[in-house]
DRENTORKOL-3810 file (N, C-alpha, C; in nm, 4 decimals):
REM DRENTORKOL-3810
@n.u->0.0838; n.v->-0.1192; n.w->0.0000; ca.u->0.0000; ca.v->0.0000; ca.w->0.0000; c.u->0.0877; c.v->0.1248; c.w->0.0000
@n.u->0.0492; n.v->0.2302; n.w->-0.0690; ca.u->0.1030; ca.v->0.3692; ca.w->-0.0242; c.u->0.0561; c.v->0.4457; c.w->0.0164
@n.u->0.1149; n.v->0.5251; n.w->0.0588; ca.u->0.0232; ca.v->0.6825; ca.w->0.1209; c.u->-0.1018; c.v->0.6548; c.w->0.1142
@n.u->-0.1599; n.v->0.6358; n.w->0.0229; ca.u->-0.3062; ca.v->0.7165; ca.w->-0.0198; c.u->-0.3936; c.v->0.5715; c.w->0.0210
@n.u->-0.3371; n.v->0.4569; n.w->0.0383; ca.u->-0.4332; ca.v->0.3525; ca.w->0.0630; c.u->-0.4556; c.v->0.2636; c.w->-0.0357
@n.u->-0.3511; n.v->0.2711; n.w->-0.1698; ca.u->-0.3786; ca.v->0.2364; ca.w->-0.3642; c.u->-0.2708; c.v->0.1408; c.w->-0.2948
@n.u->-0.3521; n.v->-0.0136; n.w->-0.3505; ca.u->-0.2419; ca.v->-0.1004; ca.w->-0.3345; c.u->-0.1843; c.v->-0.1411; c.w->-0.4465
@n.u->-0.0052; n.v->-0.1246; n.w->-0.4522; ca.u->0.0741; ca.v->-0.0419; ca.w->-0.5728; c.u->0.1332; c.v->-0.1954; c.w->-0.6145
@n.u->0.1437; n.v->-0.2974; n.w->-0.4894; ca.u->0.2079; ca.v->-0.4000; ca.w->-0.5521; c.u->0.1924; c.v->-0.5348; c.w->-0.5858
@n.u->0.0657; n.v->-0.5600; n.w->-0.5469; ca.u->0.0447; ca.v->-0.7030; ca.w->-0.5983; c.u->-0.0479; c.v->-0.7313; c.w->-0.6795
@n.u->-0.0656; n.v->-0.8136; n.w->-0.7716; ca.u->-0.1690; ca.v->-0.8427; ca.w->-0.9181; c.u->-0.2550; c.v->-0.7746; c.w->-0.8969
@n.u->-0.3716; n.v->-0.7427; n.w->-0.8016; ca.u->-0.4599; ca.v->-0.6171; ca.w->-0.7989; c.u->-0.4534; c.v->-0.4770; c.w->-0.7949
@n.u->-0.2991; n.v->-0.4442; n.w->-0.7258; ca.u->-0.2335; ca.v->-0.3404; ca.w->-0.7211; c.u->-0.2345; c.v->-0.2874; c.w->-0.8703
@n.u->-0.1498; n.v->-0.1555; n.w->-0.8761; ca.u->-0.1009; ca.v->-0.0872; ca.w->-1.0113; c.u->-0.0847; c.v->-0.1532; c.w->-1.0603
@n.u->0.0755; n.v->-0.2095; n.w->-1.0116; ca.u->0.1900; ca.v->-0.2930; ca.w->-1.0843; c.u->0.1107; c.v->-0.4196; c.w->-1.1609
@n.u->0.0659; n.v->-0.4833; n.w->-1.0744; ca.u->-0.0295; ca.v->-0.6279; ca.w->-1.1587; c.u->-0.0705; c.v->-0.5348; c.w->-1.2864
@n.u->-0.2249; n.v->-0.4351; n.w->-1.2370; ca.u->-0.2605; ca.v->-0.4304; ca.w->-1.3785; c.u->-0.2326; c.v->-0.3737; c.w->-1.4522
@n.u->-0.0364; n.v->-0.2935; n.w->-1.4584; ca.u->-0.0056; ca.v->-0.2377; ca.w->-1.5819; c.u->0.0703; c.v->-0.3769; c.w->-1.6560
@n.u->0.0997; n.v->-0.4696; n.w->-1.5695; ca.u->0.1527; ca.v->-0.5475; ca.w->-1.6674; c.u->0.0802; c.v->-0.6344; c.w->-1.6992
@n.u->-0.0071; n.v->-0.6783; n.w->-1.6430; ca.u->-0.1418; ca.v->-0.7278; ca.w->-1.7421; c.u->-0.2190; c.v->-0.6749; c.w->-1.8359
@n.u->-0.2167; n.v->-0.5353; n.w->-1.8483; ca.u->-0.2820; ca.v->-0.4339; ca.w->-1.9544; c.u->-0.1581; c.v->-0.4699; c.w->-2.0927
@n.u->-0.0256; n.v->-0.4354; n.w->-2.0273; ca.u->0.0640; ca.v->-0.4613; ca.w->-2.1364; c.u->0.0808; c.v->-0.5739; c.w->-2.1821
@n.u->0.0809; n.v->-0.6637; n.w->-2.1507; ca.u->0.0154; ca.v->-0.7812; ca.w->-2.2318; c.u->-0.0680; c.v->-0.8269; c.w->-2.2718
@n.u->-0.1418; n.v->-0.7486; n.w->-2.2192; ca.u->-0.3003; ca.v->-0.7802; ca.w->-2.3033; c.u->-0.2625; c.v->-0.7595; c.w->-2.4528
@n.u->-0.2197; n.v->-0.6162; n.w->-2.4569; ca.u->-0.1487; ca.v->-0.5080; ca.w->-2.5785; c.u->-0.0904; c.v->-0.6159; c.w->-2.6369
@n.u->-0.0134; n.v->-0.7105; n.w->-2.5971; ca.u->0.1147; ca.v->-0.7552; ca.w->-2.6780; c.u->0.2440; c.v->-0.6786; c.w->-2.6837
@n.u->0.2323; n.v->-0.5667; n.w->-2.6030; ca.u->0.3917; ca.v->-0.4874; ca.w->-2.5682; c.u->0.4995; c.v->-0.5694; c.w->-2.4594
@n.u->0.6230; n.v->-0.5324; n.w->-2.5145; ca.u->0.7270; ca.v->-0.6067; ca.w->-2.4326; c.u->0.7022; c.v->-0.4076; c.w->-2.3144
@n.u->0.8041; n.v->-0.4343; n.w->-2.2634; ca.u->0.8571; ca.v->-0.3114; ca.w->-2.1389; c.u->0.9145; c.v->-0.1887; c.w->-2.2437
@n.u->0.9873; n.v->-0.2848; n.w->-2.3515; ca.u->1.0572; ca.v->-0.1642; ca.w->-2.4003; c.u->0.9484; c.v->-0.1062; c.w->-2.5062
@n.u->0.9146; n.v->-0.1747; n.w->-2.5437; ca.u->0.7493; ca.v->-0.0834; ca.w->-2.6535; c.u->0.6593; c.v->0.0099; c.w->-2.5963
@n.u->0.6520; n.v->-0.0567; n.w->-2.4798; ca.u->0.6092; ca.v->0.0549; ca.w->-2.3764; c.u->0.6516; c.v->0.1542; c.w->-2.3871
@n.u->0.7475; n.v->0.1249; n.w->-2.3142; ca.u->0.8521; ca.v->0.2714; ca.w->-2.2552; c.u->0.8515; c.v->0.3542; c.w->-2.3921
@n.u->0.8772; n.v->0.2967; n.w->-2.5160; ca.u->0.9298; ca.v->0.3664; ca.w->-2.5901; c.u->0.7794; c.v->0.4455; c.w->-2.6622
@n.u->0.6777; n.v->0.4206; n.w->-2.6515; ca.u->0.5497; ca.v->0.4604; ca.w->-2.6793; c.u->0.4913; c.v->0.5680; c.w->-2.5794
@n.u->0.5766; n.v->0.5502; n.w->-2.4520; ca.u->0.5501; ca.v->0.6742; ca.w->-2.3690; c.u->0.6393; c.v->0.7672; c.w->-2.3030
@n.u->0.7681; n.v->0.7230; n.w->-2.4085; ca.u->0.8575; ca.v->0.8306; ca.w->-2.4153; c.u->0.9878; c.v->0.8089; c.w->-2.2919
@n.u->0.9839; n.v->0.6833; n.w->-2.2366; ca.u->1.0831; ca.v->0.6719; ca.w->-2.1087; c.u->1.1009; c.v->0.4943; c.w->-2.1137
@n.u->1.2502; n.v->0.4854; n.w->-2.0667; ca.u->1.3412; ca.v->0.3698; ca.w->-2.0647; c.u->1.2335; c.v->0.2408; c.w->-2.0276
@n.u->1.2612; n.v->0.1387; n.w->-2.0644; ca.u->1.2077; ca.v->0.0242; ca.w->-2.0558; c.u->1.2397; c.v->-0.0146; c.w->-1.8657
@n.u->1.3778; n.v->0.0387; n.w->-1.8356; ca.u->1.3465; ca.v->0.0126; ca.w->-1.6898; c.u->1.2744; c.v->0.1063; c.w->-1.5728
@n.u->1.2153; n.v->0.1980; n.w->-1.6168; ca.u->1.1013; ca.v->0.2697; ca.w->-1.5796; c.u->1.0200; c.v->0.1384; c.w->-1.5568
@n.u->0.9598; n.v->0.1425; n.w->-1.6791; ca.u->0.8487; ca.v->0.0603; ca.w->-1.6800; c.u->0.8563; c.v->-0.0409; c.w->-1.6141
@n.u->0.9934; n.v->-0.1464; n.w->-1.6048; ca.u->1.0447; ca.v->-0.2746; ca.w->-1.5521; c.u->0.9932; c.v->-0.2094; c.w->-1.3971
@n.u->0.9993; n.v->-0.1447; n.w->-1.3325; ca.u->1.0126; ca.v->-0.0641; ca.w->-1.1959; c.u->0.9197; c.v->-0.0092; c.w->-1.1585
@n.u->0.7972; n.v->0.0179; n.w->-1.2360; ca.u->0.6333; ca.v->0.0196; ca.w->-1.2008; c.u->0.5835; c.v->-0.1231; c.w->-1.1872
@n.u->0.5953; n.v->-0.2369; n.w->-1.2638; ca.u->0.5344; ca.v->-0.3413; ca.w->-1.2724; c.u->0.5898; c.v->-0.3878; c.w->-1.1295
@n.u->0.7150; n.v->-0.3685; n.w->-1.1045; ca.u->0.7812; ca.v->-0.4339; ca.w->-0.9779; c.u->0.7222; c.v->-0.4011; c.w->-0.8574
@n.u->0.6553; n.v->-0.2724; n.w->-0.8569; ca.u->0.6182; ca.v->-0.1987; ca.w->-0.7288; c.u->0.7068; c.v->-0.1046; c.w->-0.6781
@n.u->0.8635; n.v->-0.1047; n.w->-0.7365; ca.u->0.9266; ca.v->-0.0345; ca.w->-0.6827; c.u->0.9583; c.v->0.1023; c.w->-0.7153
@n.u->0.8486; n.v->0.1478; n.w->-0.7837; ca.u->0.8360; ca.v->0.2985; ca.w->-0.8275; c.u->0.7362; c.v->0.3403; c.w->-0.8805
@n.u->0.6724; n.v->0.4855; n.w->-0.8668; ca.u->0.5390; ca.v->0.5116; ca.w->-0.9066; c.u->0.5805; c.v->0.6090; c.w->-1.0339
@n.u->0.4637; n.v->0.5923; n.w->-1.1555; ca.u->0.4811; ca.v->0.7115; ca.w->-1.2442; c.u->0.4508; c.v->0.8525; c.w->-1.2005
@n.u->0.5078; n.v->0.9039; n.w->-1.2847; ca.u->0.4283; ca.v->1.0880; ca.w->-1.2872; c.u->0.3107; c.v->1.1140; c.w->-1.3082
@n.u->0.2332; n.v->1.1480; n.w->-1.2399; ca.u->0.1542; ca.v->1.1987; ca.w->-1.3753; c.u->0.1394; c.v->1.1921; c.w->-1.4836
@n.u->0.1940; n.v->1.2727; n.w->-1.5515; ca.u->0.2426; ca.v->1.2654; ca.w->-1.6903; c.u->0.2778; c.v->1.1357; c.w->-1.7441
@n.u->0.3132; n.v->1.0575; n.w->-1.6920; ca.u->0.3677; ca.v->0.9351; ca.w->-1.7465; c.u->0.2627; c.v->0.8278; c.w->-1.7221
@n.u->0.1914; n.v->0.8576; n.w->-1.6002; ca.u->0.0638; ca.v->0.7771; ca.w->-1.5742; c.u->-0.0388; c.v->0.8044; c.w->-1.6840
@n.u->-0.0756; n.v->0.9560; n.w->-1.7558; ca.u->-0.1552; ca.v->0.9653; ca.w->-1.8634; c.u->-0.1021; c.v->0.9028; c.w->-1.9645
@n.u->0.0211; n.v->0.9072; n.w->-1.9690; ca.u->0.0492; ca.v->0.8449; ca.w->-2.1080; c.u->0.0461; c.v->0.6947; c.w->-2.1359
@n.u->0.0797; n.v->0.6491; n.w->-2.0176; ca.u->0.0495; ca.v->0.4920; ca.w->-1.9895; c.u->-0.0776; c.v->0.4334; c.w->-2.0815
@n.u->-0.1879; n.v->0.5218; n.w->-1.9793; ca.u->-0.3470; ca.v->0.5022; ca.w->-1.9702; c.u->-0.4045; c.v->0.5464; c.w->-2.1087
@n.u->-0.3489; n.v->0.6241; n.w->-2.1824; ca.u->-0.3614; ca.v->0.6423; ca.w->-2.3218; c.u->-0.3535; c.v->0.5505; c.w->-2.4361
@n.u->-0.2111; n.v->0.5085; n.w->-2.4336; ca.u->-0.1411; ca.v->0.3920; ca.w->-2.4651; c.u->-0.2314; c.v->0.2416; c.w->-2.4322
@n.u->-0.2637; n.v->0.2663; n.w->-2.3431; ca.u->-0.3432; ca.v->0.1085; ca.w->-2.2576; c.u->-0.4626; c.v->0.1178; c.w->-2.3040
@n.u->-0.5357; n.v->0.2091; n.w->-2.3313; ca.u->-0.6712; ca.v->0.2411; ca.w->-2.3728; c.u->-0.7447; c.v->0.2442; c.w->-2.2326
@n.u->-0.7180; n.v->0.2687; n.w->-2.0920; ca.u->-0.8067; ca.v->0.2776; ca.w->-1.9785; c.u->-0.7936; c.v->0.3973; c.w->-1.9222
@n.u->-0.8834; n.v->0.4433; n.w->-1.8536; ca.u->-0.8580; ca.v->0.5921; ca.w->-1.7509; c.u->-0.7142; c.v->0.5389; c.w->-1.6659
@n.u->-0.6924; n.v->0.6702; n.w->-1.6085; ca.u->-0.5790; ca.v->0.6458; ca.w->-1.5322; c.u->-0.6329; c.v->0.6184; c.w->-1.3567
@n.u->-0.7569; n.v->0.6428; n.w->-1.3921; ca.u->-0.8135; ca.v->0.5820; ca.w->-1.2553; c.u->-0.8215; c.v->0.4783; c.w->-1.1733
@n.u->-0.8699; n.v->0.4000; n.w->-1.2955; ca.u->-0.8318; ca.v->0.2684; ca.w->-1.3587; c.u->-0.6941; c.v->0.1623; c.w->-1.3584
@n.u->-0.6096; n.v->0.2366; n.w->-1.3956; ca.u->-0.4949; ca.v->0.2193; ca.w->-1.3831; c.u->-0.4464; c.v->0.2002; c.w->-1.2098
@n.u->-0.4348; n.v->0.3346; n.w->-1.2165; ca.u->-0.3814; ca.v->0.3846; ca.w->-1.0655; c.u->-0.4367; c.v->0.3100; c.w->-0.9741
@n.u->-0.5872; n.v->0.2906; n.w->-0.9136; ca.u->-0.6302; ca.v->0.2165; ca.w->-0.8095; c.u->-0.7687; c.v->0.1673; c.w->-0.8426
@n.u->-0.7640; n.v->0.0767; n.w->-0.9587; ca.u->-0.8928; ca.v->-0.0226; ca.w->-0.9997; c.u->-0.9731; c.v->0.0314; c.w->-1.0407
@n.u->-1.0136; n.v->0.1573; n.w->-1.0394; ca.u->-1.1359; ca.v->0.2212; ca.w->-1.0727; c.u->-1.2639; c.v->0.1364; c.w->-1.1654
@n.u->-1.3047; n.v->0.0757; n.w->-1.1364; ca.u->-1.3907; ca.v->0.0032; ca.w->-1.2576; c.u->-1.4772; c.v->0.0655; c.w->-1.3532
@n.u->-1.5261; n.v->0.1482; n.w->-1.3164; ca.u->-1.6006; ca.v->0.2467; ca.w->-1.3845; c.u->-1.5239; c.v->0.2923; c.w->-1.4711
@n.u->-1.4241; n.v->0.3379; n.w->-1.4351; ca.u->-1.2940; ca.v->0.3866; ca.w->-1.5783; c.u->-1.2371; c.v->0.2599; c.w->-1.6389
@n.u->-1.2726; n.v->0.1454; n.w->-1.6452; ca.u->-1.1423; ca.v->0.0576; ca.w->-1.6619; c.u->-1.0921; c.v->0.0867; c.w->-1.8048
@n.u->-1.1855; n.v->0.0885; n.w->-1.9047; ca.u->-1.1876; ca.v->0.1584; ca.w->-2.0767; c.u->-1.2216; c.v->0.2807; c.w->-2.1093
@n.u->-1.1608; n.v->0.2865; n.w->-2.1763; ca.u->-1.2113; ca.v->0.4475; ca.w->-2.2225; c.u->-1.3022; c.v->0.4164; c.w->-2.3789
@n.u->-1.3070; n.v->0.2992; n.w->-2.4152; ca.u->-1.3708; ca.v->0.2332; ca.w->-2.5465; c.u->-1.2996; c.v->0.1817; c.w->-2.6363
@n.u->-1.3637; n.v->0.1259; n.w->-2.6966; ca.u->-1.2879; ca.v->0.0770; ca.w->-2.8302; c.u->-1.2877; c.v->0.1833; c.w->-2.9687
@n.u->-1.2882; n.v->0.2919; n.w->-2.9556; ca.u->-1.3177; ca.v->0.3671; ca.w->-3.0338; c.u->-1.2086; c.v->0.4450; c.w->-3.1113
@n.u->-1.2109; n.v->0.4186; n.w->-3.2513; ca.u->-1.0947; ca.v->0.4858; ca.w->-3.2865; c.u->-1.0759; c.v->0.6280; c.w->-3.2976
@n.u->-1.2319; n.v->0.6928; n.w->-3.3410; ca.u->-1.2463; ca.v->0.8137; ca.w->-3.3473; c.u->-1.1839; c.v->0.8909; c.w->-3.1673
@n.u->-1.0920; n.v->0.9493; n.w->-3.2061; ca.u->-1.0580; ca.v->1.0084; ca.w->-3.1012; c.u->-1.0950; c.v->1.1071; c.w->-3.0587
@n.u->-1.1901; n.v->1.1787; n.w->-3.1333; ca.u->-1.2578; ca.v->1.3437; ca.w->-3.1880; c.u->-1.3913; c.v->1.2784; c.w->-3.1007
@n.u->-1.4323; n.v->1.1492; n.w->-3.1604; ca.u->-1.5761; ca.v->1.1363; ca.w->-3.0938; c.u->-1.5781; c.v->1.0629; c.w->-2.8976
@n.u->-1.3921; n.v->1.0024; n.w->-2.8676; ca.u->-1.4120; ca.v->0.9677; ca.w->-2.7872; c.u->-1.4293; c.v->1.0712; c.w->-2.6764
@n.u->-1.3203; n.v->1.2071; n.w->-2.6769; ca.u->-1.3263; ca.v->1.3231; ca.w->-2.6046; c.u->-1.4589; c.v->1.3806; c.w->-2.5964
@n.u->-1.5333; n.v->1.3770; n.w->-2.7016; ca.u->-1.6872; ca.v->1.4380; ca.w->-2.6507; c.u->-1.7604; c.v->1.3572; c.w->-2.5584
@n.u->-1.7197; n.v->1.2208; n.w->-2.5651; ca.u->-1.8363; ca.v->1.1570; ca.w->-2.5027; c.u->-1.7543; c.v->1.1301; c.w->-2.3257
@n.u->-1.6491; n.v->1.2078; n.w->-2.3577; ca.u->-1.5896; ca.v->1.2055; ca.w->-2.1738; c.u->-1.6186; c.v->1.3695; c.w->-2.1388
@n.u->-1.6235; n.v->1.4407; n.w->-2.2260; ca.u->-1.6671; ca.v->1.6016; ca.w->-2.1885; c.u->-1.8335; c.v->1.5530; c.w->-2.1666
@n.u->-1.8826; n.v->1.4631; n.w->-2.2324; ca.u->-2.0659; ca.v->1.4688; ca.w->-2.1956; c.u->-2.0402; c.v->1.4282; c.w->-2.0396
@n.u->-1.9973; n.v->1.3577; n.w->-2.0093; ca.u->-1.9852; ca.v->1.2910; ca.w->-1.8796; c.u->-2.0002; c.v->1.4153; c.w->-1.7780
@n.u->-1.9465; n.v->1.4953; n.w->-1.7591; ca.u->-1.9982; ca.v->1.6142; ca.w->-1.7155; c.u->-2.0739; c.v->1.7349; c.w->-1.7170
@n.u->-2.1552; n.v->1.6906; n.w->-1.8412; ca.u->-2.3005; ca.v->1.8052; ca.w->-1.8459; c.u->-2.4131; c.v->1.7350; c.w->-1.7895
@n.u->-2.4775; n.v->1.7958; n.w->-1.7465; ca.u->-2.6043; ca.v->1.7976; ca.w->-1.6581; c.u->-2.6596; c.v->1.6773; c.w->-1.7033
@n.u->-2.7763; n.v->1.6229; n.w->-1.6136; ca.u->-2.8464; ca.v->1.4809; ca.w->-1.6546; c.u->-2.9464; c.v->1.5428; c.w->-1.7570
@n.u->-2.9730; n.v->1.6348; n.w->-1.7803; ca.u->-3.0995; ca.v->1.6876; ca.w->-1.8705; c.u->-3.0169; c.v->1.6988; c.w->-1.9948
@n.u->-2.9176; n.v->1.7469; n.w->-1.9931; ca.u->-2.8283; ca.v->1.7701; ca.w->-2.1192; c.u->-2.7897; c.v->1.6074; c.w->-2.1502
@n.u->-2.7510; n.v->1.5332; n.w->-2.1158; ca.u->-2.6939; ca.v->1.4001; ca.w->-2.1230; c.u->-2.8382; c.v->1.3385; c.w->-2.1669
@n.u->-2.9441; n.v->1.3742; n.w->-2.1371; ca.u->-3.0448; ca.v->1.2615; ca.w->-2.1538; c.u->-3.0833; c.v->1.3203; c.w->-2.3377
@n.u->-3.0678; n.v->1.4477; n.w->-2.3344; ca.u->-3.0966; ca.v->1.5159; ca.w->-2.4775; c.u->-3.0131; c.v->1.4862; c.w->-2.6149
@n.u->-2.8905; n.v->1.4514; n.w->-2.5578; ca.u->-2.7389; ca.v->1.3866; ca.w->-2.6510; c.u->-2.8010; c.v->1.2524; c.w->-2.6386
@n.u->-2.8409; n.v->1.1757; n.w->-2.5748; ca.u->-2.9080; ca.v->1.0421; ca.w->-2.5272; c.u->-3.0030; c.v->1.0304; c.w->-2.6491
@n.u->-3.1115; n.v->1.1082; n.w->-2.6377; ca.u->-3.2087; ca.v->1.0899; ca.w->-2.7494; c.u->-3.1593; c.v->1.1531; c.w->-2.9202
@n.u->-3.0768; n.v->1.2146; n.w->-2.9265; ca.u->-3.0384; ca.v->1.2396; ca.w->-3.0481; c.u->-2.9355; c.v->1.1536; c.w->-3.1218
@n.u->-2.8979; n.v->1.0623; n.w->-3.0131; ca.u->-2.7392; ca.v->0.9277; ca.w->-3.0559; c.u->-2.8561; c.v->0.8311; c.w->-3.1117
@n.u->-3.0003; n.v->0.8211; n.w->-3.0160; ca.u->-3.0432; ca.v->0.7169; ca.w->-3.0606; c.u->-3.1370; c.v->0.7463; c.w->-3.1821
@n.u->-3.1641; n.v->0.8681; n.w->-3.2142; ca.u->-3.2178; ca.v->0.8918; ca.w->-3.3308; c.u->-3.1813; c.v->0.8471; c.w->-3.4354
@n.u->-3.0468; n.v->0.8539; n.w->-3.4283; ca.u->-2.9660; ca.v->0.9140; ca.w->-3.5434; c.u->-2.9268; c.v->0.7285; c.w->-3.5715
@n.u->-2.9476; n.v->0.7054; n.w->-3.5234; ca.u->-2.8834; ca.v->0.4959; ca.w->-3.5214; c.u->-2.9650; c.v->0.4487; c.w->-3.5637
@n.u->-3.1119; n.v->0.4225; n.w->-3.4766; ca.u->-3.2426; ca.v->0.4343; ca.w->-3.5467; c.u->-3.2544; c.v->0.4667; c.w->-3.6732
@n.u->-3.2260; n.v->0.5740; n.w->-3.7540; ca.u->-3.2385; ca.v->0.6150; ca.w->-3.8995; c.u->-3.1106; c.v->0.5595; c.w->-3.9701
@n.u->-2.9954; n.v->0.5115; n.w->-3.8972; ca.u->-2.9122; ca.v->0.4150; ca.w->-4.0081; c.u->-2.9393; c.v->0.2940; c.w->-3.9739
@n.u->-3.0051; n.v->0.2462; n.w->-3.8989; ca.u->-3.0488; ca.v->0.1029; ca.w->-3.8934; c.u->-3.1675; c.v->0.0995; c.w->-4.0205
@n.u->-3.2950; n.v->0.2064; n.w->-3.9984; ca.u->-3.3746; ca.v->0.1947; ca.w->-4.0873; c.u->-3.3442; c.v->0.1871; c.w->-4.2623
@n.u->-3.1837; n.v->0.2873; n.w->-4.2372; ca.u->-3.1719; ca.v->0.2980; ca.w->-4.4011; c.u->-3.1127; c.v->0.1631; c.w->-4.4248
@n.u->-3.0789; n.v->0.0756; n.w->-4.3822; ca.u->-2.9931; ca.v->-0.0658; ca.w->-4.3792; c.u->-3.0928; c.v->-0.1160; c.w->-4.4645
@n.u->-3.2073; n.v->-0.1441; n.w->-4.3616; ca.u->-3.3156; ca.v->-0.2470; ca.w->-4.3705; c.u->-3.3826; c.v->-0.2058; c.w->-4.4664
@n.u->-3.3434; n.v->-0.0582; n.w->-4.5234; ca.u->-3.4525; ca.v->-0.0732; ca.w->-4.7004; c.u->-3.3419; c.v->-0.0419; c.w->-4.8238
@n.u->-3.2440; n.v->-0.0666; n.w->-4.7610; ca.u->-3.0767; ca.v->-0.0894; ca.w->-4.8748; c.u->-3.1463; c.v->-0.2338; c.w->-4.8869
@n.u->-3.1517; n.v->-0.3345; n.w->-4.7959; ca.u->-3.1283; ca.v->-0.4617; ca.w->-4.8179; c.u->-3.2882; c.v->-0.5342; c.w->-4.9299
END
């Protein structure tokens, strides 16, 4: 455990799930590192427990990994993905919706499903 109560070193800890995220990926340490800009024994030294990222290096991780850094950092489940989405333009809006009002969210709500609704419909009279 550290400071804050985030348990940093064992398979549930950080360390477990950055190196289970990175293999999920199929990254060695050094693809890592080198995808977020710092030495492969950085990375060797988060998975170990015996060192925490920056900030900065924690976003870039969690970028790289495709999960919040919440997620990352201390399990967050609710963050564990940020999606499968390649559009990166459409993933940032839908984490900026996350913080407009439930009336605003329910209004983006009914216009996502409009709009799906009418390419489902155009499918079904293509076919």
């Amino acid at each position: 455990m550290d400071n804050y109560g985030v348990d940093t070193t064992n398979e549930t800890g950080f360390a477990g799930r950055l190196k289970k995220l990175r293999n999920e990926k199929g990254l060695s340490q050094a693809e890592l590192g080198d995808l977020i800009g710092l030495h492969s024994n950085h990375v060797s030294r988060y998975e170990r427990g015996e060192s925490k990222p920056t900030a900065k290096s924690l976003k870039a991780i969690a970028e790289v990994l495709k999960v919040s850094t919440d997620y990352l950092y201390d399990g967050d489940e609710k963050g564990a993905t940020f999606a499968n989405l390649k559009d990166k333009e459409l993933l940032e809006m839908f984490t900026d919706v996350e913080n407009l009002s439930e009336s605003k969210k329910e209004a983006i709500k009914i216009v996502i499903k409009a709009i799906i609704k009418e390419e489902k419909y155009q499918q079904l009279s293509a076919s």
